[in-house]
C-alpha positions in Angstrom: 31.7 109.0 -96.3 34.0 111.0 -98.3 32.4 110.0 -101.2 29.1 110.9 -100.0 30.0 114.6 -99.0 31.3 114.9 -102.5 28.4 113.9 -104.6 25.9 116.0 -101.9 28.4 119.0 -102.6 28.0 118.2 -106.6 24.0 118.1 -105.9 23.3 121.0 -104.2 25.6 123.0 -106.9 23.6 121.5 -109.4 20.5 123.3 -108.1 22.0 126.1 -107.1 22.9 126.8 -110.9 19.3 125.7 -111.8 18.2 128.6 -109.4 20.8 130.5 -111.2 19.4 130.2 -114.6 15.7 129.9 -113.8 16.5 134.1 -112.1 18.4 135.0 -115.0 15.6 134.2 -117.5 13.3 135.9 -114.8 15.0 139.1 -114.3 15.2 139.7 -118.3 11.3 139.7 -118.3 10.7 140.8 -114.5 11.1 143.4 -111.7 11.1 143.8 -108.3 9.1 146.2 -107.2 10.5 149.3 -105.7 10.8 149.9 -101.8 10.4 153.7 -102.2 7.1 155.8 -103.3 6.9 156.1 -107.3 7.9 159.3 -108.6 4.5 160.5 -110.2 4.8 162.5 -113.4 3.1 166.2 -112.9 1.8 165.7 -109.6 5.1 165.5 -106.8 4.3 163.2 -104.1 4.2 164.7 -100.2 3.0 164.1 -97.2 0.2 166.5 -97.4 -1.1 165.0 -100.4 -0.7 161.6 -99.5 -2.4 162.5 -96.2 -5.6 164.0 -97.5 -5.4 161.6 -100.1 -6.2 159.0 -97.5 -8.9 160.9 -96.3 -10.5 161.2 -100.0 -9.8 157.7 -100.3 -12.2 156.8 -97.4 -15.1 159.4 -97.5 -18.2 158.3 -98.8 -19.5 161.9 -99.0 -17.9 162.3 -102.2 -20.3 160.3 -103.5 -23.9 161.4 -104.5 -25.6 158.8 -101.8 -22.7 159.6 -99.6 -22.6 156.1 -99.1 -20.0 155.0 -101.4 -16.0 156.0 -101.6 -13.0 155.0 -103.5 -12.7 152.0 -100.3 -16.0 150.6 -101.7 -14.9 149.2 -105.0 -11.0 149.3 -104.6 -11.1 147.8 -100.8 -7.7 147.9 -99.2 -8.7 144.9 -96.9 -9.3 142.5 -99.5 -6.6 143.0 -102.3 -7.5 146.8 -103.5 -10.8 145.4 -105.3 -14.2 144.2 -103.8 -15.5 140.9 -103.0 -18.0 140.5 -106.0 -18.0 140.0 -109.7 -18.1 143.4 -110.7 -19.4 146.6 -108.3 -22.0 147.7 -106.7 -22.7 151.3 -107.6 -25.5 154.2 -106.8 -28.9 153.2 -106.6 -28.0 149.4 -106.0 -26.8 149.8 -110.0 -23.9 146.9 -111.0 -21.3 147.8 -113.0 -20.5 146.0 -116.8 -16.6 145.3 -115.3 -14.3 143.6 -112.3 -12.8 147.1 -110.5 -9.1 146.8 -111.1 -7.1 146.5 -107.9 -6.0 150.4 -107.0 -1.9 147.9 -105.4 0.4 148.8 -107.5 -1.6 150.7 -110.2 0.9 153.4 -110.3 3.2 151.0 -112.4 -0.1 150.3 -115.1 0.4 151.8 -118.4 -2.8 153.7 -118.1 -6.0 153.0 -115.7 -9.1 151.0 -116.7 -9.5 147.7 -118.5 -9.8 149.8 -121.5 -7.4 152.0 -120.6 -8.8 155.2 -121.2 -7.6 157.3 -118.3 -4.0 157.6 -118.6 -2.5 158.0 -115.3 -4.4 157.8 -111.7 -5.5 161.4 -111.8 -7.9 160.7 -114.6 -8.8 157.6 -113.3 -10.3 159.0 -110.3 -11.8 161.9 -111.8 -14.5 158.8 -113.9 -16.1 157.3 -111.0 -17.4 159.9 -108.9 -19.0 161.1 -111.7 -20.4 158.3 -113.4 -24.1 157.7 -112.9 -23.9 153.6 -112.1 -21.1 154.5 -109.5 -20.6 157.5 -107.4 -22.8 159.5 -109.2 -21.3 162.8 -108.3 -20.4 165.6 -110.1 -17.1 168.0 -110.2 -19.2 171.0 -108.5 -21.0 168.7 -105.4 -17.3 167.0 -104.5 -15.4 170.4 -104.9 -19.0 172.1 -102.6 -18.8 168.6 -100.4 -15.0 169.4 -99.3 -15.2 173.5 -99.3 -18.0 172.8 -96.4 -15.9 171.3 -94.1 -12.9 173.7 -92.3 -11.0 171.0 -92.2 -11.1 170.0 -95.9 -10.3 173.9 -96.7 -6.9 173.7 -94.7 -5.6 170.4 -95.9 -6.0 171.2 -99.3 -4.3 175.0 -98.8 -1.4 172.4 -96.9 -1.3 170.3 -99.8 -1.3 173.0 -102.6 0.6 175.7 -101.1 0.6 179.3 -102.7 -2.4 178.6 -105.3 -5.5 181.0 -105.4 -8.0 178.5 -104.7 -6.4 175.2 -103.7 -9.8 172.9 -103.5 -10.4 172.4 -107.1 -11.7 169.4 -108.7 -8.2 168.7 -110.1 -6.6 168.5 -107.0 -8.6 166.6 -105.5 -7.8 163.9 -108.4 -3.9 165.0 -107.5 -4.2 164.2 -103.8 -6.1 160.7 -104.9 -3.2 159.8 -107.5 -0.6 160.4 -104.3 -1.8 158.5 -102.1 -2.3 155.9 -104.4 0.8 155.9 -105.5 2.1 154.7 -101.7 -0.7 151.7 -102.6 2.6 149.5 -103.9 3.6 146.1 -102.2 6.9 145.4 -102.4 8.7 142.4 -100.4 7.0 139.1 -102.0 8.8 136.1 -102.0 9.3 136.0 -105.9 10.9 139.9 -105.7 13.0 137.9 -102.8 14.1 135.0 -105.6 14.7 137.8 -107.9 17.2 139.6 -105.9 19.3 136.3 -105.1 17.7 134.0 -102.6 17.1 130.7 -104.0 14.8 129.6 -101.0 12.6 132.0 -101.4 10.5 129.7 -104.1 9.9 126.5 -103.4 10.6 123.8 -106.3 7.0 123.6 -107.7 6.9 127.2 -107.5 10.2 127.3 -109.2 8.7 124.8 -111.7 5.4 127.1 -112.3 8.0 130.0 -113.2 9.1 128.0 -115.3 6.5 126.8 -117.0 5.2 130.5 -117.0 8.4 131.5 -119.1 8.4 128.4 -121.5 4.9 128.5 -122.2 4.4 132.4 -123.0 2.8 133.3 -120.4 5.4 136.2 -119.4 5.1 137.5 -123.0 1.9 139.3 -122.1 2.5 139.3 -118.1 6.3 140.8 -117.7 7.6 143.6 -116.2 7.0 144.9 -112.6 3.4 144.7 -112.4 3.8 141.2 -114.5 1.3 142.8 -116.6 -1.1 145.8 -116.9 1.7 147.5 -119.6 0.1 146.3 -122.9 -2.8 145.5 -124.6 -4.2 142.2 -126.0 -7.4 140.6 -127.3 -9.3 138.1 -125.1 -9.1 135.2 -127.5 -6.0 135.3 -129.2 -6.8 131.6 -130.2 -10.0 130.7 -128.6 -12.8 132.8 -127.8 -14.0 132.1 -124.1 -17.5 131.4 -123.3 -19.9 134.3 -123.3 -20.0 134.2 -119.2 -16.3 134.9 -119.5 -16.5 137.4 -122.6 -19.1 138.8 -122.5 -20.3 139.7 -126.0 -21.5 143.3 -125.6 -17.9 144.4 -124.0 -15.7 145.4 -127.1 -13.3 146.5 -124.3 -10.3 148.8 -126.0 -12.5 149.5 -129.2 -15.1 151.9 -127.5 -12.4 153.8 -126.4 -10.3 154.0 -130.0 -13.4 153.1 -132.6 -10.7 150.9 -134.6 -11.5 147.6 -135.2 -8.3 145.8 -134.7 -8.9 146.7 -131.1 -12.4 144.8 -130.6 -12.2 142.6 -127.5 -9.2 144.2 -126.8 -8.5 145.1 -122.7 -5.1 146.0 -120.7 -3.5 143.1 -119.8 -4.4 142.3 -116.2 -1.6 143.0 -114.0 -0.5 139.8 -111.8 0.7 140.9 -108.6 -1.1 139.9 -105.8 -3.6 138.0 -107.7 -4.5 135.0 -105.9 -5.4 137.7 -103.3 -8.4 138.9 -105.7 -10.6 136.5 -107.0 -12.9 136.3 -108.8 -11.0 136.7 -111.9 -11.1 139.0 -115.5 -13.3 142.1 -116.5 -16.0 139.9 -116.3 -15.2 138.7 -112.8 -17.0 134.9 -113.6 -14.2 133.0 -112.8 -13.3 131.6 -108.9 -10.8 129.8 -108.9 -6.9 131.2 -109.8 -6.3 127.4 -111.6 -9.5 127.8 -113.9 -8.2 131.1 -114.9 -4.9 129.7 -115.4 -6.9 126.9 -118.0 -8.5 129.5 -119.3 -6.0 131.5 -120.5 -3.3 128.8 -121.7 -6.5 127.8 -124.0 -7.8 131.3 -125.0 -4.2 132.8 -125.5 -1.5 130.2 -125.9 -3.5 128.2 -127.7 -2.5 125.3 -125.4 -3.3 122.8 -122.8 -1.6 123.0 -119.8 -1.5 119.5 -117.6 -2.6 119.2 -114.4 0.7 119.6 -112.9 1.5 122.6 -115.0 -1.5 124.2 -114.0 -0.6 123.6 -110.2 2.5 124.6 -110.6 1.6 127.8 -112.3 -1.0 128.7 -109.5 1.7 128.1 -107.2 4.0 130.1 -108.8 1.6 133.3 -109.0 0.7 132.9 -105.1 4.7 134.3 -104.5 3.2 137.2 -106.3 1.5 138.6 -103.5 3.5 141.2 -101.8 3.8 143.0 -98.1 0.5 145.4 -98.4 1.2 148.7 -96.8 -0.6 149.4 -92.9 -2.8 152.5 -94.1 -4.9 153.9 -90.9 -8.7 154.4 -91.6 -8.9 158.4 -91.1 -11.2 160.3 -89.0 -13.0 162.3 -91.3 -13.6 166.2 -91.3 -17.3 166.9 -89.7 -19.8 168.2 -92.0 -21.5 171.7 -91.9 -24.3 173.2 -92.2 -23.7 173.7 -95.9 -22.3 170.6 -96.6 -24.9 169.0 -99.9 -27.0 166.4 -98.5 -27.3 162.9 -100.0 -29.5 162.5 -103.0 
C-alpha cells in the first residue's frame, strides 16, 4: 500500500509539472482576457455611451431600408457574426467577405479583414454607408436620430457640453463604446492560463500543444489569439479558389503594394468554434477542415488525424462567458423621421 501511495504521489507530480510547462510556454505567447471594459484610445468609455451605443447597435433605421442594423451582420446571439457565408446587405445584395465577429474586436489591431479602419470608430462609420450593406449616408443617420426626442437627449447625455452633440462622429464614438463592453472573458483556457490545471482536459492540453509545436501560435498569439498581424493566405500552398477567392487581393487594395496581395488580418481565434462557417470567404463548415486547411496552406504541414482533433478541441476552450446585453426599446419615430428607401 505504501508503495502504491508513493508512486500515485510521483504520478500525479509528474503531470502537474507537465501542466506547469505546457502554461508557461502558453502564457509567453497568450493572454487572458481582461475582466474590466478596455480603455479606448480618444473616445473614454461611460455609461451614457455604452447605453445609446446599444441602442445604435440594434436600430435598423440607421440603415437606408431601415431594415438592417449593426445586429444583422455582427449578431450577438450567434457568436457576434451571422449565420451565412458572407452578408446579406440592401437590396438582397451579398457581400464579397465573412463579417468579422464585433466579441472582442476591441483587442484587433485594426477592423476589417483588410484592415483598413483602424479602430472601431472607423469601422462603423463603412457600413452604413456602403451601397451592398446599409446603404445610408452620414446626413440620413445623423437626420434619422435628430428626429426622434429621445435620440436628441441621449446623445446631449452622452456628449455633455458640445454645441451639437448628434454628429455623425459620435455616433461612431457611442458604437466603438459599446463595443468595446462586447469582450468575453472567463473561458476555460484563460482559467488554465491563470493556474488551474483542470480547466483543459488532456487532449485539449495535447491540441495546445500541438498548436505551439507546430506554429500555429506564431500567427494566432496574444489575447485575441490572433487578429494583431497580417499574413498571406498561402504562405505555402495556395487554397482552392472556393476558399481564396481569386478576385480578393485582401490587404493590397487597401496599400496598392504588392508584397501585400492576398494578404488579410489574421483571424482572431477566440470564440471560434462558436462562428462557423470559416475565413473571409466563409466556404468552410467545419472547425477540423479549417484546421487541415491551414496546417497545409501556412505550415506547410500535415497534421494527423489525432492532431487535428486535438487542435479543434483545444480551440473549443477558446470560447469565453459572452456578456447578457438587453435588446433596447427603441426611441419612436416622428413625423420627420426619413422614411425607408
Amino acid at each position: 500500500m505504501k508503495y502504491r501511495i508513493i508512486g500515485l504521489t510521483i504520478f500525479m507530480s509528474a503531470q502537474a509539472v507537465s501542466a506547469a510547462d505546457l502554461r508557461t510556454d502558453a502564457l509567453a505567447l497568450f493572454k487572458s482576457i481582461p475582466t474590466d471594459i478596455p480603455v479606448v484610445n480618444g473616445n473614454p468609455v461611460t455609461p451614457e455611451k455604452v447605453d445609446l451605443g446599444r441602442k445604435l447597435f440594434f436600430d435598423p433605421r440607421l440603415s437606408a431600408s431601415q431594415a438592417l442594423s449593426c445586429n444583422s451582420c455582427h449578431n450577438l446571439g450567434t457568436g457576434g457574426v451571422d449565420a451565412g457565408p458572407t452578408s446579406i446587405g440592401h437590396g438582397w445584395q451579398r457581400g464579397a467577405r465573412r463579417a468579422p465577429t464585433v466579441f472582442n474586436a476591441v483587442f484587433n489591431v485594426a477592423q476589417f479583414w483588410d484592415g483598413r479602419a483602424e479602430d472601431l470608430k472607423a469601422q462603423a462609420k463603412g457600413p452604413m454607408q456602403n451601397p451592398i450593406e446599409m446603404n445610408a449616408t452620414a446626413e440620413q443617420v445623423v437626420a434619422t436620430a435628430k428626429s426622434m426626442p429621445v435620440y436628441v437627449s441621449d446623445f446631449g447625455r452622452a456628449f455633455p457640453g458640445e454645441p451639437d452633440p448628434v454628429t455623425f462622429d459620435n455616433v461612431a464614438k457611442a458604437l466603438e463604446a459599446f463595443e468595446a463592453t462586447l469582450i468575453t472573458p472567463g473561458s476555460r483556457f484563460d482559467r488554465f492560463l491563470g493556474g488551474n490545471d483542470t480547466a483543459l482536459n488532456d487532449t485539449e492540453k495535447a491540441g495546445l500543444r500541438v498548436f505551439m509545436d507546430k506554429g500555429c501560435a506564431s500567427c494566432h498569439n496574444g489575447i485575441n489569439a490572433g487578429g494583431d498581424s497580417y499574413y498571406p493566405f498561402g504562405v505555402v500552398e495556395k487554397p482552392g479558389a472556393a476558399i481564396l477567392p481569386p478576385d480578393d487581393h485582401g490587404r493590397f487594395t487597401v496599400t496598392q503594394t504588392a508584397s501585400d496581395d492576398y494578404v488579410f488580418r489574421v483571424a482572431p481565434l477566440r470564440n471560434v468554434a462558436l462562428r462557423a462557417p470559416y475565413f473571409h470567404s466563409g466556404q468552410v463548415w467545419n472547425l477540423e477542415q479549417a484546421v487541415a486547411v491551414m496546417a497545409t496552406a501556412q505550415l506547410g504541414t500535415q497534421l494527423t488525424p489525432k492532431e487535428i482533433k486535438d487542435v479543434t478541441a483545444f480551440l473549443g476552450t477558446l470560447s469565453g462567458d459572452p456578456p447578457r446585453v438587453e435588446f433596447p426599446i427603441l426611441p419612436v419615430r416622428t413625423t420627420t423621421t426619413p422614411l425607408p428607401k
